[in-house]
N, C-alpha and C positions, 0 to 999 in steps of 0.2 A: 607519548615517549615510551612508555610500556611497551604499546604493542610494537612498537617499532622493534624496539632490543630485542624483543623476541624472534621477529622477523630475522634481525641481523644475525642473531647468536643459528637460529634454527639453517639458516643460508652457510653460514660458517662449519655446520656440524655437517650439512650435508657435503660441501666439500672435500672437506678433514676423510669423509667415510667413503669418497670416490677410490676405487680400486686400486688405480696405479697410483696415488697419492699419498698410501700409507701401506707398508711393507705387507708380500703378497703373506696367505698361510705355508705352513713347512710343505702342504701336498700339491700346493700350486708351483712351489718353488722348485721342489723335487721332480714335479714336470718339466719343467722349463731350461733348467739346469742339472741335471740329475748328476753330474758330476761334481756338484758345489760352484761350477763359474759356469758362467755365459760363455757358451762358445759360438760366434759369430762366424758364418760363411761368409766372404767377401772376396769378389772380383776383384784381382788388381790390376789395376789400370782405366777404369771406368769411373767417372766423377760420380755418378749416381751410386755407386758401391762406396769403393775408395783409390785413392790413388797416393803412390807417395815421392816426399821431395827428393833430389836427388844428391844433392848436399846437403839437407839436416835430416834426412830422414824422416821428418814427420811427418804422420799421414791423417788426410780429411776423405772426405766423403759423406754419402748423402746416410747411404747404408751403417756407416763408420758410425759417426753421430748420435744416431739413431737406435743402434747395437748397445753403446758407451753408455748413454742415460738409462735404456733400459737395466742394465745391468746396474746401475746406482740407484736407478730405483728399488730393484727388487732384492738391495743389499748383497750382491753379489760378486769376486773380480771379473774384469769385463774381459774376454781373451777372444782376441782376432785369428779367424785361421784363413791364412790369404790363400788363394788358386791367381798363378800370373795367365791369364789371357784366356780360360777355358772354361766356358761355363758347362762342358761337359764334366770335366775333372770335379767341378763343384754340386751339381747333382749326383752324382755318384759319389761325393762325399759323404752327402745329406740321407742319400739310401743306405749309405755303412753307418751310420751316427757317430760320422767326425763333428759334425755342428749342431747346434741347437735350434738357431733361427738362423734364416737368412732373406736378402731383401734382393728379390729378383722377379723378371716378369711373368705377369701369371697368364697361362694357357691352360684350356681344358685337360688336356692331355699332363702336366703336371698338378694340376688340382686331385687327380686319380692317385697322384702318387705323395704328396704333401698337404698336408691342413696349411692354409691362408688367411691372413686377419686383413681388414680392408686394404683398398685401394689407397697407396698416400701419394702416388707420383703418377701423373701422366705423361709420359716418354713420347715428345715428335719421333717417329720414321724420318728416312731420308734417304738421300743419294749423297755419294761426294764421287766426284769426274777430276779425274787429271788435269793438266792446264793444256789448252789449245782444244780437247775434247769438242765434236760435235755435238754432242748432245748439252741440250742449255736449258731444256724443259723436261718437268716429270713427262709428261705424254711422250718423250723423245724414247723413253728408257723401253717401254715395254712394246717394243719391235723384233720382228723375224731377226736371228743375228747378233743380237745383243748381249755380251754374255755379264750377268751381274754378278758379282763376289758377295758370295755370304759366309756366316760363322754356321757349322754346322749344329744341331743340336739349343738353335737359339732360340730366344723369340721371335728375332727379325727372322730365322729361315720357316720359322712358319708362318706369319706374315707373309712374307713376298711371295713363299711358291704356291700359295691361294690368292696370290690378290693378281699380281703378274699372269698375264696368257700368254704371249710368244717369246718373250726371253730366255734365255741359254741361263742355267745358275750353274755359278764355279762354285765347290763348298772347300772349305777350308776348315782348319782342327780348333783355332782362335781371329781372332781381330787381328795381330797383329800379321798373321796369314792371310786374312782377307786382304790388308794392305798390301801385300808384298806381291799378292796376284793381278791387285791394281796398275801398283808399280812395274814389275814386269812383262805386262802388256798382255796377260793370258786374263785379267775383264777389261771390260769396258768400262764398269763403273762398280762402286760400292754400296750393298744398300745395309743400312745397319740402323740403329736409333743414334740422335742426334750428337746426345752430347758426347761419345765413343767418335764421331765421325769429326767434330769440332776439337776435340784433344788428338785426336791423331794426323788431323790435316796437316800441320805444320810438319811430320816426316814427310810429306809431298811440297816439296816449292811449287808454287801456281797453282795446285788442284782448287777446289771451291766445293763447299755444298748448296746443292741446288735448292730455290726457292720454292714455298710452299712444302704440304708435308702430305703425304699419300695415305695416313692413318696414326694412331697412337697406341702407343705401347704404355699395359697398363704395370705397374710394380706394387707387389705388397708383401708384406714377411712371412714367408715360409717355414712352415716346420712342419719334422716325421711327424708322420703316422701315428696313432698312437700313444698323446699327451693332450687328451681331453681335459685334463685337471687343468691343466694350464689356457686353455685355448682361451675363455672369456677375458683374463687379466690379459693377453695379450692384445688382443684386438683393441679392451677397452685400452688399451695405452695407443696402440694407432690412431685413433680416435681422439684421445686428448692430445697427440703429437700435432693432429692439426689443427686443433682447435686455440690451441697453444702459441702456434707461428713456429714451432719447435721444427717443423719439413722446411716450410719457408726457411729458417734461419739457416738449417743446414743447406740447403740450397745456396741462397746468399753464401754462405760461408766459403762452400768449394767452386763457386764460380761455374757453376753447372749451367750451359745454355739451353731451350730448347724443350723445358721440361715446366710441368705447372705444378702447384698441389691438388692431387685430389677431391672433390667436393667430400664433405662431412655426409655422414651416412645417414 
């Protein structure tokens, strides 16, 4: 019995003294938040960021969630800074330090310019076709002639225009420009990650996304340059976020298709 309680109590202590489990130091905080709150980057309009309702105004997301806790962990107010449809606008927020952290897809080419704590979401690729469209298979897409809509400056536009060999790409300034190039007949189809192409399909009557997934886009939180004080506590909380069911739930929560948790690192 002895050694048991020992056990338990020493299992208990080691808990208790996990990073994000008990409030960070003042110089990890002061990383992290150096304005005293958490300032979150967030896409709107994207389930895996946030989105919001259009009669109560309140807003979920995977990103959302995830921002929210951290900031209650780290004893902080939690403060959202939305960009509606541009994830240009919101890297270039991130290089001014309008935000502190943010949860977007990670590419080599932004690695160069942001510290990244792991991988929590794997993001399906995809297509969505107008309705009647000839095209009904991925293999249909990436033909002489085809011209695909992308969001400039995204992950999907570097994606597709490495993976893609004879497609046409129409680039557009957001998502909801990629659509509108859909709709107005200047592509042929839309390639974007899923759950952006599943929230947006219903502005198309008849369109559909296509079957199967051409590659994964990976997501994990982002922050400047520059706040190495902070980097461990943060990561270790991605870490326990999925260890937790904390990505799952948020997932679950915003009804996000398309998308998996990350494996534990």
């Amino acid at each position: 019995m002895t050694a048991m309680l020992g056990l338990l109590l020493s299992s208990c202590a080691g808990i208790d003294s996990a990073p994000t489990r008990s409030a960070p130091t003042s110089q990890v905080q002061q990383a992290l938040a150096p304005t005293g709150k958490l300032r979150v980057g967030l896409l709107l309009g994207s389930t895996t960021q946030v989105v919001r309702d259009t009669a109560s105004g309140e807003m979920k997301g995977v990103g959302f969630d995830l921002g929210k806790e951290l900031a209650r962990r780290m004893g902080v107010p939690f403060e959202p800074v939305l960009y509606p449809g541009s994830i240009g606008a919101l890297l270039d927020g991130g290089k001014a330090g309008k935000w502190d952290v943010a949860f977007i897809g990670f590419t080599p080419e932004r690695a160069k310019e942001f510290d990244f704590a792991p991988v929590h979401l794997e993001v399906e690729f995809g297509y969505l076709v107008p309705g009647g469209s000839s095209i009904s298979t991925m293999a249909d897409v990436d033909r002489p002639g085809v011209r695909v809509a992308l969001q400039e400056k995204s992950g999907p536009e570097f994606f597709f225009t490495r993976t893609l060999k004879n497609a046409v790409f129409v680039r557009a300034p957001s998502n909801p420009g990629a659509l509108e190039a859909l709709k107005s007949g200047k592509a042929d189809v839309w390639g974007s990650i899923k759950p952006i192409l599943f929230e947006l399909s219903n502005q198309l009557p008849g369109s559909r996304v296509l079957d199967g997934r051409p590659g994964v886009d990976p997501h994990a939180m982002a922050m400047p340059k520059g706040r190495d004080l902070g980097l461990a506590y943060a990561r270790q909380f991605i870490e326990d976020a999925k260890s937790e069911g904390l990505v799952k739930a948020a997932i679950e929560g915003a009804g996000v298709r398309g998308v998996v948790v990350a494996p534990l690192k």
